[in-house]
mmCIF file of the N, C-alpha and C atoms, coordinates in Angstrom:
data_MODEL
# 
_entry.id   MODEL 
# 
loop_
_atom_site.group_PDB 
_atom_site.id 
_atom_site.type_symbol 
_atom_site.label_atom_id 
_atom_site.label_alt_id 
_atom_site.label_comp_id 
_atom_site.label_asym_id 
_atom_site.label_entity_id 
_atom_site.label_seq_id 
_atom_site.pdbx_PDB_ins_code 
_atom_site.Cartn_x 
_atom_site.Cartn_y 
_atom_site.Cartn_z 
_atom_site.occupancy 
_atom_site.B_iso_or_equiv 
_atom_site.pdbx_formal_charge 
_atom_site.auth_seq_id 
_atom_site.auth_comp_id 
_atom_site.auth_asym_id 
_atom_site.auth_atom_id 
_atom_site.pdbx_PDB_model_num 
ATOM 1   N N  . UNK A 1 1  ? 0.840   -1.179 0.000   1.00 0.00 ? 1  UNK A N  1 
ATOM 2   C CA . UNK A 1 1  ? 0.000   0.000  0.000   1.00 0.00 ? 1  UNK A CA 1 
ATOM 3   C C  . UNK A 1 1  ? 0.880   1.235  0.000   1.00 0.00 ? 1  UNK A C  1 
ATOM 4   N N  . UNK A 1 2  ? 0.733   2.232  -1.127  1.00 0.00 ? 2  UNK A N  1 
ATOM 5   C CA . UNK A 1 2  ? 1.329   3.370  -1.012  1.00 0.00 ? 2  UNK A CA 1 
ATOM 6   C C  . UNK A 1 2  ? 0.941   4.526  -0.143  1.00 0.00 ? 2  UNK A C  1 
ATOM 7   N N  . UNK A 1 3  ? 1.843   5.178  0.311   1.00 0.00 ? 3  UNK A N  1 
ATOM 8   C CA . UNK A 1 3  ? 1.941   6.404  1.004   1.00 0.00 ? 3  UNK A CA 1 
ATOM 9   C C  . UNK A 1 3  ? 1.119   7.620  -0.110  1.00 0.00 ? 3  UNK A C  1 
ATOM 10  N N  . UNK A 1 4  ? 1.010   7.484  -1.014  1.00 0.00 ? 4  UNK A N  1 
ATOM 11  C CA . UNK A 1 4  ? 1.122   8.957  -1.961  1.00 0.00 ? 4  UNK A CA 1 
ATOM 12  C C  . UNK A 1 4  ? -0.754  9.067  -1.777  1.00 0.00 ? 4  UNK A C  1 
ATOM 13  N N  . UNK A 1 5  ? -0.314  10.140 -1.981  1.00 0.00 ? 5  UNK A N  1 
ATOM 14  C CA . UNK A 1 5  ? -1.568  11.215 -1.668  1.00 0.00 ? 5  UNK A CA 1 
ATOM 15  C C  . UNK A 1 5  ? -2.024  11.872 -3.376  1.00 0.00 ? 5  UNK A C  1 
ATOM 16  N N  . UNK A 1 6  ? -3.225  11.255 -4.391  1.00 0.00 ? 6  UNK A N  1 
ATOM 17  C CA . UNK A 1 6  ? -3.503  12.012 -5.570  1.00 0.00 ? 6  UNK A CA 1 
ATOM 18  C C  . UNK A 1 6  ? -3.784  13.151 -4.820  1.00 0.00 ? 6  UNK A C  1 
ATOM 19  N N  . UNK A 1 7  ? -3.291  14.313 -4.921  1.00 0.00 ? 7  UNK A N  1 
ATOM 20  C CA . UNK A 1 7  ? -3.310  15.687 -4.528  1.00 0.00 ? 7  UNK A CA 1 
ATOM 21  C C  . UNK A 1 7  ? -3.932  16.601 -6.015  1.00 0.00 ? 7  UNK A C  1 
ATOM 22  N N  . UNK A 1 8  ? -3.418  16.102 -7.414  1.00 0.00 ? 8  UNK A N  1 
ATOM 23  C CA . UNK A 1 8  ? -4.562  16.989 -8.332  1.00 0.00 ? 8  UNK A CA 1 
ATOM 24  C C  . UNK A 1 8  ? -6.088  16.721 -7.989  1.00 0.00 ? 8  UNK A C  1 
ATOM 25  N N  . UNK A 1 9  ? -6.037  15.520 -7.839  1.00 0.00 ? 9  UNK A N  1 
ATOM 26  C CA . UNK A 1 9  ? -8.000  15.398 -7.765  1.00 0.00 ? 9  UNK A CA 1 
ATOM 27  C C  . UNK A 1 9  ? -8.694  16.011 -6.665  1.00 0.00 ? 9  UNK A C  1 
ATOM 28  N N  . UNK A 1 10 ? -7.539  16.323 -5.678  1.00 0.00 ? 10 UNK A N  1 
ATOM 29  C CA . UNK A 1 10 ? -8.722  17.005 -4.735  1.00 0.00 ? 10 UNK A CA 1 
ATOM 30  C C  . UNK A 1 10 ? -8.408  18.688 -5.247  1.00 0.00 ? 10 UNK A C  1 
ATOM 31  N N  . UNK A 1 11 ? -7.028  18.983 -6.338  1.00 0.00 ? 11 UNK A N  1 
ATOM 32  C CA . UNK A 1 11 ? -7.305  20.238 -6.662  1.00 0.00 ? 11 UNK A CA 1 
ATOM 33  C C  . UNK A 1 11 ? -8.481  20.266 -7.838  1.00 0.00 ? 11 UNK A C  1 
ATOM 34  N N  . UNK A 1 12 ? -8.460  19.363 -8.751  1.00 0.00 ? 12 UNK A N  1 
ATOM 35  C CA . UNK A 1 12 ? -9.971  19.349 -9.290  1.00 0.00 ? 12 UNK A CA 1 
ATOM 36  C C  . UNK A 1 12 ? -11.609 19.329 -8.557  1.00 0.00 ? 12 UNK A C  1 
ATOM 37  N N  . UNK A 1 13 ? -11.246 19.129 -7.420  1.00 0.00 ? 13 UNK A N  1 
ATOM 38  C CA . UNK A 1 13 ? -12.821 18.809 -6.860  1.00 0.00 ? 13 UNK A CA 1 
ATOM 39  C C  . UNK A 1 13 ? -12.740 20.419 -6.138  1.00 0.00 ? 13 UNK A C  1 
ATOM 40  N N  . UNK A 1 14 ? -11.740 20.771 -5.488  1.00 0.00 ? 14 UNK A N  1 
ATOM 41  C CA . UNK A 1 14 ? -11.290 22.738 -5.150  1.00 0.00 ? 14 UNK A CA 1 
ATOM 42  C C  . UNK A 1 14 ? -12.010 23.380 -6.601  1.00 0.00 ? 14 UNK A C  1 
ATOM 43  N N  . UNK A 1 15 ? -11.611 23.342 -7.231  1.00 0.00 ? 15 UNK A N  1 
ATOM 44  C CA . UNK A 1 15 ? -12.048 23.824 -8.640  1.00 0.00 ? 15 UNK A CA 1 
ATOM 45  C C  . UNK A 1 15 ? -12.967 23.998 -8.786  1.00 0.00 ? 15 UNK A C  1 
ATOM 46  N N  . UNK A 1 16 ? -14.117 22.961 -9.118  1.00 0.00 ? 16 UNK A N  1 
ATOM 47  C CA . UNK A 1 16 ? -15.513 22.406 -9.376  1.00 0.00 ? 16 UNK A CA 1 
ATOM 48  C C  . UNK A 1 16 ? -16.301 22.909 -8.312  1.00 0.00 ? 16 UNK A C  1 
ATOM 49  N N  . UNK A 1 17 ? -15.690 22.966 -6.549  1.00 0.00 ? 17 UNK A N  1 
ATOM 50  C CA . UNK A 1 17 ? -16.573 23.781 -6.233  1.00 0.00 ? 17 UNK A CA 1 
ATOM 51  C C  . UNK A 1 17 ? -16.379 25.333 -6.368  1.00 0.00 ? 17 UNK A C  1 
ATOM 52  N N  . UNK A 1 18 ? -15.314 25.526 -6.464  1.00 0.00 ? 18 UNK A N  1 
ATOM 53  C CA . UNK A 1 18 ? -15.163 27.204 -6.907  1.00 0.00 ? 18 UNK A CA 1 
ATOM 54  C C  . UNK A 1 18 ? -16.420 27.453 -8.279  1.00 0.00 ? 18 UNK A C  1 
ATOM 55  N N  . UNK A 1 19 ? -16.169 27.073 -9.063  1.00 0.00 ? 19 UNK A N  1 
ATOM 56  C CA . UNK A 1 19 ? -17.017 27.338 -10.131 1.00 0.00 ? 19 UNK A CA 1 
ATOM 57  C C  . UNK A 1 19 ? -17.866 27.279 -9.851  1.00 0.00 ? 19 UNK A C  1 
ATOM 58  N N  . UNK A 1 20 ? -18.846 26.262 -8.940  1.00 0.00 ? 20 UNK A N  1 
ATOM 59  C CA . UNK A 1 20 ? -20.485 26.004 -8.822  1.00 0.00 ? 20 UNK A CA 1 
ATOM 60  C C  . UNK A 1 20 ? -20.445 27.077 -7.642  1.00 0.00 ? 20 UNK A C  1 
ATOM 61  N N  . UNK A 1 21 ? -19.797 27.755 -7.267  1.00 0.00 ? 21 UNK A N  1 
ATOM 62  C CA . UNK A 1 21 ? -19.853 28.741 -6.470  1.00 0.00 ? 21 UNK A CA 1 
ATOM 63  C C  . UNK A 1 21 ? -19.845 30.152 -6.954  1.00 0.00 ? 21 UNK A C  1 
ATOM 64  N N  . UNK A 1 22 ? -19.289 30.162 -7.862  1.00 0.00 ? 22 UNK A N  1 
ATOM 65  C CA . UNK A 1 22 ? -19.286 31.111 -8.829  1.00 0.00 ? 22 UNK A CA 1 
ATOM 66  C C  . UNK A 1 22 ? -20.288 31.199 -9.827  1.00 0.00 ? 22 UNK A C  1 
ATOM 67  N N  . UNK A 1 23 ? -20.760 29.861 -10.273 1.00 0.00 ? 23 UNK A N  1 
ATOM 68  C CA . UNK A 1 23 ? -21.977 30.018 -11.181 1.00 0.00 ? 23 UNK A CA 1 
ATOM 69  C C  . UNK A 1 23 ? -23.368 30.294 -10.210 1.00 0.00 ? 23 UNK A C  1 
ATOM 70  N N  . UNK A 1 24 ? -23.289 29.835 -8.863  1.00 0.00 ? 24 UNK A N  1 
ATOM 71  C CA . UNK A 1 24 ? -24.798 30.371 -8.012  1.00 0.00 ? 24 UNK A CA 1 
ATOM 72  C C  . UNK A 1 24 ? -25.020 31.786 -7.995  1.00 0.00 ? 24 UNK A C  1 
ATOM 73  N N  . UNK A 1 25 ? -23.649 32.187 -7.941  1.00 0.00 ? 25 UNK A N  1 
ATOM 74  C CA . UNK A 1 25 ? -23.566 33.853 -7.574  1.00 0.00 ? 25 UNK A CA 1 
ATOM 75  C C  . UNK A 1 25 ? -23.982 34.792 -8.623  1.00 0.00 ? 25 UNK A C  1 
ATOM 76  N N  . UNK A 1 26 ? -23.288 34.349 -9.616  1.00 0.00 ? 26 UNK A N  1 
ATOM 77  C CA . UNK A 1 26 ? -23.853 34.458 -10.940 1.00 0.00 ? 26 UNK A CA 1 
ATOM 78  C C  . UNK A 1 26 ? -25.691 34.628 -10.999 1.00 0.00 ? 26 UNK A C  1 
ATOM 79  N N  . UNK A 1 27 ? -25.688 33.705 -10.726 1.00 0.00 ? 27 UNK A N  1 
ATOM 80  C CA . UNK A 1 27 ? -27.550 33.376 -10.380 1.00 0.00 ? 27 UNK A CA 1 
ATOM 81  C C  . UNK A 1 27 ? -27.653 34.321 -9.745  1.00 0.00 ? 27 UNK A C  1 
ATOM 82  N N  . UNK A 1 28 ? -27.572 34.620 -8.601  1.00 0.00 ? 28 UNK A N  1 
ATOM 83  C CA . UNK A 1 28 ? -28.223 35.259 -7.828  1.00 0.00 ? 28 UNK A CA 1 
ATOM 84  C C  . UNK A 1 28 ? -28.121 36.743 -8.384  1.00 0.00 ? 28 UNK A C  1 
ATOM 85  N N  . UNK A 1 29 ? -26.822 37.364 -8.709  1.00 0.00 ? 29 UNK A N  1 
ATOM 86  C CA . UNK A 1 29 ? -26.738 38.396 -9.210  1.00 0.00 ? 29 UNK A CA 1 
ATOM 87  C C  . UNK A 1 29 ? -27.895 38.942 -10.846 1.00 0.00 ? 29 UNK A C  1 
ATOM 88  N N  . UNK A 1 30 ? -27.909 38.057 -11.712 1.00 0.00 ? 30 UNK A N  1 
ATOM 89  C CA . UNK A 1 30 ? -28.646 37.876 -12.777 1.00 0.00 ? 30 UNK A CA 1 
ATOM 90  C C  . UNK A 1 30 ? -29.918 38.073 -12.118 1.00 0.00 ? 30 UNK A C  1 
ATOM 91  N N  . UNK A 1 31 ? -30.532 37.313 -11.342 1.00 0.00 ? 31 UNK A N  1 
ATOM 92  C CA . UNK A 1 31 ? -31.891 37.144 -10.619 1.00 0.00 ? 31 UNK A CA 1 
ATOM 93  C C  . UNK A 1 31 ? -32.658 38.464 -10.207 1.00 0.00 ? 31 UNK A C  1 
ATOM 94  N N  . UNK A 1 32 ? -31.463 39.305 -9.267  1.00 0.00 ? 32 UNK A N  1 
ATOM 95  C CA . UNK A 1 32 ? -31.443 40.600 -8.700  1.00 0.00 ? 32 UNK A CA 1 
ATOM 96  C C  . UNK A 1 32 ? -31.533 41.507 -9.733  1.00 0.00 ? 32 UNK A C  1 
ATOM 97  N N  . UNK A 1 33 ? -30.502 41.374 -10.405 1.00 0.00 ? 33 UNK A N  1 
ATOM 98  C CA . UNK A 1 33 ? -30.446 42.862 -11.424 1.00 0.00 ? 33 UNK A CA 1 
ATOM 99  C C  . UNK A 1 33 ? -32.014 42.659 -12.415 1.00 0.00 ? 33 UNK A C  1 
ATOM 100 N N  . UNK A 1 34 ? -32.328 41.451 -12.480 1.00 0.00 ? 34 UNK A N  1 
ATOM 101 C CA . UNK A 1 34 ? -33.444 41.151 -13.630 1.00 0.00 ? 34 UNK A CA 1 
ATOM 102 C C  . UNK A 1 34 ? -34.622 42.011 -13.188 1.00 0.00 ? 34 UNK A C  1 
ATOM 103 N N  . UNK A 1 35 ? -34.726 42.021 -11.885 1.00 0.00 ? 35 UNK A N  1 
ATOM 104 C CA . UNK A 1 35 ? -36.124 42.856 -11.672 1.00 0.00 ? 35 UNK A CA 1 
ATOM 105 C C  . UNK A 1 35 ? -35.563 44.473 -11.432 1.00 0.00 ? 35 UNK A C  1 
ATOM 106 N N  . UNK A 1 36 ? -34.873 45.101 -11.264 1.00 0.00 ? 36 UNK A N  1 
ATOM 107 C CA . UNK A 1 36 ? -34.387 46.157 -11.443 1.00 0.00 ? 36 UNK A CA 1 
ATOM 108 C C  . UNK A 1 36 ? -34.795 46.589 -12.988 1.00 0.00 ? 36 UNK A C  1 
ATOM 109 N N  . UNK A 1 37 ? -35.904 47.304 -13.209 1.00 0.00 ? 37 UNK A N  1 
ATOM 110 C CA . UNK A 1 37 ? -36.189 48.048 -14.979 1.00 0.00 ? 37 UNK A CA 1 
ATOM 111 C C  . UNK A 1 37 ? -35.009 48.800 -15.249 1.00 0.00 ? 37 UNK A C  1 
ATOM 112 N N  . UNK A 1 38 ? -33.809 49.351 -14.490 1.00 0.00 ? 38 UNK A N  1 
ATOM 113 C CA . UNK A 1 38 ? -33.350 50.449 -14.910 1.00 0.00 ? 38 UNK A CA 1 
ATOM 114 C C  . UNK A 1 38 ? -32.114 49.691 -15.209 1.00 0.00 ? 38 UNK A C  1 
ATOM 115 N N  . UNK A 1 39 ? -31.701 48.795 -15.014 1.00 0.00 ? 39 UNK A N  1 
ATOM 116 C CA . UNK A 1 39 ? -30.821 48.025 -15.404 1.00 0.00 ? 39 UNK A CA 1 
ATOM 117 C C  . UNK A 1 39 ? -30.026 48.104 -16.943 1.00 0.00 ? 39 UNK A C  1 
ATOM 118 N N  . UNK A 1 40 ? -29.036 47.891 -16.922 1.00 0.00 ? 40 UNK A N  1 
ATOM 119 C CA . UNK A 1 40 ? -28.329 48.020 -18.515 1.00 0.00 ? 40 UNK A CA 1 
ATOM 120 C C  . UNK A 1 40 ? -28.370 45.730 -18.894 1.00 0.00 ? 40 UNK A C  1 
ATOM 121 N N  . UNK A 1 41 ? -29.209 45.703 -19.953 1.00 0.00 ? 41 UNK A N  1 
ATOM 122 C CA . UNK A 1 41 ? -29.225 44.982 -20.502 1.00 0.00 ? 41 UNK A CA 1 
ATOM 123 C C  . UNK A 1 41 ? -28.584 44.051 -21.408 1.00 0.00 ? 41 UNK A C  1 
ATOM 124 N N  . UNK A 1 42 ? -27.561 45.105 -21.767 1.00 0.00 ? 42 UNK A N  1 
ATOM 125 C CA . UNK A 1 42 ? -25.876 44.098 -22.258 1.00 0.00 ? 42 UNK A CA 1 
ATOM 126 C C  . UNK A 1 42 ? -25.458 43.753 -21.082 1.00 0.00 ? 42 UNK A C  1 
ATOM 127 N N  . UNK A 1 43 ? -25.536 44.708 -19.690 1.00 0.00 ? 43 UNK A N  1 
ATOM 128 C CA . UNK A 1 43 ? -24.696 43.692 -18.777 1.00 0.00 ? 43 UNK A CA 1 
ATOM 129 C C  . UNK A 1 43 ? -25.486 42.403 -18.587 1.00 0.00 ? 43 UNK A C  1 
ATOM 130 N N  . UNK A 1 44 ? -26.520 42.353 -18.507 1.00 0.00 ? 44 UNK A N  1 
ATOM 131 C CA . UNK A 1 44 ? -27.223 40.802 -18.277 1.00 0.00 ? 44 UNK A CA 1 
ATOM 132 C C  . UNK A 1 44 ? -26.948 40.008 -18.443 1.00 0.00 ? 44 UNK A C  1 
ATOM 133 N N  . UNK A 1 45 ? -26.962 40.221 -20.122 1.00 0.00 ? 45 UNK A N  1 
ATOM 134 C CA . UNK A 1 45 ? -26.513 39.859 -21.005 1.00 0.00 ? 45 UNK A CA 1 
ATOM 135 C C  . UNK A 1 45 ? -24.758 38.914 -20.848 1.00 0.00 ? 45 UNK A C  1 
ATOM 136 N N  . UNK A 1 46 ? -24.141 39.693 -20.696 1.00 0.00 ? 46 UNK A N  1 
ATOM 137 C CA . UNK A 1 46 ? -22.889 39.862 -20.373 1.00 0.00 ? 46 UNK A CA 1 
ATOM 138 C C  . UNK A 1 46 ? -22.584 38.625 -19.610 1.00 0.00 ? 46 UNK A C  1 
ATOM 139 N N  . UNK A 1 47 ? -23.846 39.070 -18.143 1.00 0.00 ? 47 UNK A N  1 
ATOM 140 C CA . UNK A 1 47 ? -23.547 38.053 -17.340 1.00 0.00 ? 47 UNK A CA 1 
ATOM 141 C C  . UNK A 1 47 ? -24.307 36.387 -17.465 1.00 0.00 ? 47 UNK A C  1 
ATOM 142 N N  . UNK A 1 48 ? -24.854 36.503 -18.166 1.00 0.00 ? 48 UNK A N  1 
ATOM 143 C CA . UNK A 1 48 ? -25.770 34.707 -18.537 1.00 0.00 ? 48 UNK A CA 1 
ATOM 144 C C  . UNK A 1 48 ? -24.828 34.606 -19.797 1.00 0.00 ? 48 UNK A C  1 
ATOM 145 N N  . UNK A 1 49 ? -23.813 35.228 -20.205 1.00 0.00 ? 49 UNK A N  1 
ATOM 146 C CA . UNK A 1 49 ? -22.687 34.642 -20.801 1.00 0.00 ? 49 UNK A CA 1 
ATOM 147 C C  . UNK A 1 49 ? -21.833 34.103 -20.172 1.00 0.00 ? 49 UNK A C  1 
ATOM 148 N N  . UNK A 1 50 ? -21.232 34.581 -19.140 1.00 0.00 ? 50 UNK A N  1 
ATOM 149 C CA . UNK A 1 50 ? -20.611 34.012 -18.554 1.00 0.00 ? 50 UNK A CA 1 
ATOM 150 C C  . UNK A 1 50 ? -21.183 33.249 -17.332 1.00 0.00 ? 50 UNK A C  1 
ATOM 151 N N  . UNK A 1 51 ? -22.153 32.739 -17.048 1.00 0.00 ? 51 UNK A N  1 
ATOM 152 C CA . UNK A 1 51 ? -22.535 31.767 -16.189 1.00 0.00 ? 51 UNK A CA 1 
ATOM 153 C C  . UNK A 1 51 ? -22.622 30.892 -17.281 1.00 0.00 ? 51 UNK A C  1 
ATOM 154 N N  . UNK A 1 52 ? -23.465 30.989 -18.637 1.00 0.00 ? 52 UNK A N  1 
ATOM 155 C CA . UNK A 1 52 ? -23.318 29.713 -19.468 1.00 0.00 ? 52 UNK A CA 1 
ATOM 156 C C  . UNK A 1 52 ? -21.665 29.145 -19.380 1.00 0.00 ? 52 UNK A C  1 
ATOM 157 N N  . UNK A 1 53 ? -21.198 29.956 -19.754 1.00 0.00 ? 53 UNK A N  1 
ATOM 158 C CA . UNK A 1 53 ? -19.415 29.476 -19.532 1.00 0.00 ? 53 UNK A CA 1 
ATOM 159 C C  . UNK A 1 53 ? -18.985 28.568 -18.721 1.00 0.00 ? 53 UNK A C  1 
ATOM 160 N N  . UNK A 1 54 ? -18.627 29.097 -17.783 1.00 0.00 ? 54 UNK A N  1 
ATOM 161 C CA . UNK A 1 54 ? -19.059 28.270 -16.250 1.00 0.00 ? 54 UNK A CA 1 
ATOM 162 C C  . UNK A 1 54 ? -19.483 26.906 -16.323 1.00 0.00 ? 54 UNK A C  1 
ATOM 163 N N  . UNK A 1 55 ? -21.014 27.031 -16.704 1.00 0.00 ? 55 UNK A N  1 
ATOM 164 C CA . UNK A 1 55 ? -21.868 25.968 -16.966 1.00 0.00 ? 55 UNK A CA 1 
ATOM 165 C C  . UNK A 1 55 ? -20.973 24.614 -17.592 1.00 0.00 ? 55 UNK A C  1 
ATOM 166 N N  . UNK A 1 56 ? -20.836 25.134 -18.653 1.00 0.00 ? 56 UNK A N  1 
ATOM 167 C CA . UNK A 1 56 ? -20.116 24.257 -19.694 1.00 0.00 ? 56 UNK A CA 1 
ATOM 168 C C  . UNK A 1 56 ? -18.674 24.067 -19.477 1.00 0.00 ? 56 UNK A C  1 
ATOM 169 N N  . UNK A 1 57 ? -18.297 24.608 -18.215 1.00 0.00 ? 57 UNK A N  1 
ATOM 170 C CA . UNK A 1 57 ? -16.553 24.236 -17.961 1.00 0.00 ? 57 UNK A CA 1 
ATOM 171 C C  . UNK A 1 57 ? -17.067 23.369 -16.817 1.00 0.00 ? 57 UNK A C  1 
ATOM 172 N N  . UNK A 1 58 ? -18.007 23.750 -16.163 1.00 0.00 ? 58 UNK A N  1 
ATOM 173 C CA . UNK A 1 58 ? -18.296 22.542 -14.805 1.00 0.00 ? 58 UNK A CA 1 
ATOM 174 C C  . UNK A 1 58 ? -18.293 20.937 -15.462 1.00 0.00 ? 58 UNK A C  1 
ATOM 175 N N  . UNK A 1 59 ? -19.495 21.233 -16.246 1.00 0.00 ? 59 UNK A N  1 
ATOM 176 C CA . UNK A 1 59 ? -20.040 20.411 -16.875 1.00 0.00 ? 59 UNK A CA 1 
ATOM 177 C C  . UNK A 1 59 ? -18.854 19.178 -17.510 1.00 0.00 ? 59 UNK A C  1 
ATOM 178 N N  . UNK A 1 60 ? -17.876 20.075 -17.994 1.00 0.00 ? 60 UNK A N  1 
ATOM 179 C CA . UNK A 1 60 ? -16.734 19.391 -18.759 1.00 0.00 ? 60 UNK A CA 1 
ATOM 180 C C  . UNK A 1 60 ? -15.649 18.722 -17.844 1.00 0.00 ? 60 UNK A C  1 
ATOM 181 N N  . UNK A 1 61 ? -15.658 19.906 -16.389 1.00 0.00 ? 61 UNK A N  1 
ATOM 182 C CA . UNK A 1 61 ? -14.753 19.049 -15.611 1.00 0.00 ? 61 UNK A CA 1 
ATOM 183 C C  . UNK A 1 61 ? -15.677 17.432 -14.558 1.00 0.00 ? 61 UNK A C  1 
ATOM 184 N N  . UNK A 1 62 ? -16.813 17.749 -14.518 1.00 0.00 ? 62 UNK A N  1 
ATOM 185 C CA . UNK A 1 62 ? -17.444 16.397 -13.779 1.00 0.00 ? 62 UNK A CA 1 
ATOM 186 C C  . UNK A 1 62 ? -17.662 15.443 -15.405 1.00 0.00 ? 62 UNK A C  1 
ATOM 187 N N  . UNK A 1 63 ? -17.454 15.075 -16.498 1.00 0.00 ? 63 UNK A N  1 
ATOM 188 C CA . UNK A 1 63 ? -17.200 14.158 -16.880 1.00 0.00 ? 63 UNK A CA 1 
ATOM 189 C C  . UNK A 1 63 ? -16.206 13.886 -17.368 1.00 0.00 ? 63 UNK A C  1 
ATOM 190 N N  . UNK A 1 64 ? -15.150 14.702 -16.370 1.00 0.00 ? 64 UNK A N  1 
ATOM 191 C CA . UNK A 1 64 ? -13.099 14.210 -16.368 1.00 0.00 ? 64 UNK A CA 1 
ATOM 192 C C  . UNK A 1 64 ? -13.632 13.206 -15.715 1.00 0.00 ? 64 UNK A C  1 
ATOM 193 N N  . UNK A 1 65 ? -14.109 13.815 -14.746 1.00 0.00 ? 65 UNK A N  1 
ATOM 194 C CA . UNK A 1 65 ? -13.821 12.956 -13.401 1.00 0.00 ? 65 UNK A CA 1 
ATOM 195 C C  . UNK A 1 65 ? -14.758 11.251 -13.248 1.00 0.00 ? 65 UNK A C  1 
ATOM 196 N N  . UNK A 1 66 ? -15.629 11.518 -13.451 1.00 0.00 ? 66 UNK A N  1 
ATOM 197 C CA . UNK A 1 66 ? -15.992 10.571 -13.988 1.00 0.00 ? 66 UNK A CA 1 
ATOM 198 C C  . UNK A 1 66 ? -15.387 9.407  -14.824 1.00 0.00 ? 66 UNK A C  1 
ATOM 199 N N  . UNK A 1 67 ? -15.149 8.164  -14.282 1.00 0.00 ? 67 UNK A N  1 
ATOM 200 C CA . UNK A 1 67 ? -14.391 7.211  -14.736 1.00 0.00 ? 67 UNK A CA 1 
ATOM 201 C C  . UNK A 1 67 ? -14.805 6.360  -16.082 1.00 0.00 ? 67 UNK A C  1 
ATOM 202 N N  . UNK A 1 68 ? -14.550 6.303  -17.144 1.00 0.00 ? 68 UNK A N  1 
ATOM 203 C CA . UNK A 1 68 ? -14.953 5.569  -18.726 1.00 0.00 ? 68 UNK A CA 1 
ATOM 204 C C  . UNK A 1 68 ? -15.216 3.975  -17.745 1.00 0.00 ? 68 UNK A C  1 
ATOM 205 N N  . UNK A 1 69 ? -16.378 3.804  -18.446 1.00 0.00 ? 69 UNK A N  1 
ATOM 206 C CA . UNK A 1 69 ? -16.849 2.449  -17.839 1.00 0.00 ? 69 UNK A CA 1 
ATOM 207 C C  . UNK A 1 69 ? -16.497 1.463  -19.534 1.00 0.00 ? 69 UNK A C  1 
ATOM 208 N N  . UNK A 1 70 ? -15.816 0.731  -19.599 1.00 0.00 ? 70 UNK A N  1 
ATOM 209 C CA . UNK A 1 70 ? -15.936 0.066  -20.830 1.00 0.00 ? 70 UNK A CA 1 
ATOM 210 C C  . UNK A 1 70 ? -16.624 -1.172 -20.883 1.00 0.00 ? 70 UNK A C  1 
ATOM 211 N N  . UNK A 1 71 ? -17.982 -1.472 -21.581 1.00 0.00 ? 71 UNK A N  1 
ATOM 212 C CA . UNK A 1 71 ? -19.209 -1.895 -21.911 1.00 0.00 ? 71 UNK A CA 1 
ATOM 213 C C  . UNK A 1 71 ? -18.480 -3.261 -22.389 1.00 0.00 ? 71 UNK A C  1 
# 
């Protein structure tokens, strides 16, 4: 039995929650400014761009991690 410690995967799982932490906030911010009428609308904009982003980098790092099952 080895001593060694995989130390990237728990910096990948650090990661993954940074981002889903970053994409809620995202939410919440989007959510807030949405009912505000006086709001500038490219930023919205702006910002459900970059939560899609997010989205699709989370998305990409939980099926790293995820192990290939071969059928």
């Amino acid at each position: 039995m080895s001593g060694i410690v995989d130390t990237e995967s728990f910096k990948e799982f650090a990661r993954l929650r940074e981002l889903r932490v970053s994409h809620r906030d995202l939410d919440y911010l989007i959510d807030s400014l949405s009912d505000d009428p006086l709001v500038d609308q490219l930023r919205i904009r702006r910002l459900k761009k970059r939560r899609l982003v997010l989205k699709d980098l989370i998305v990409r790092m939980e099926s790293e991690l995820i192990p290939d099952l071969d059928a």
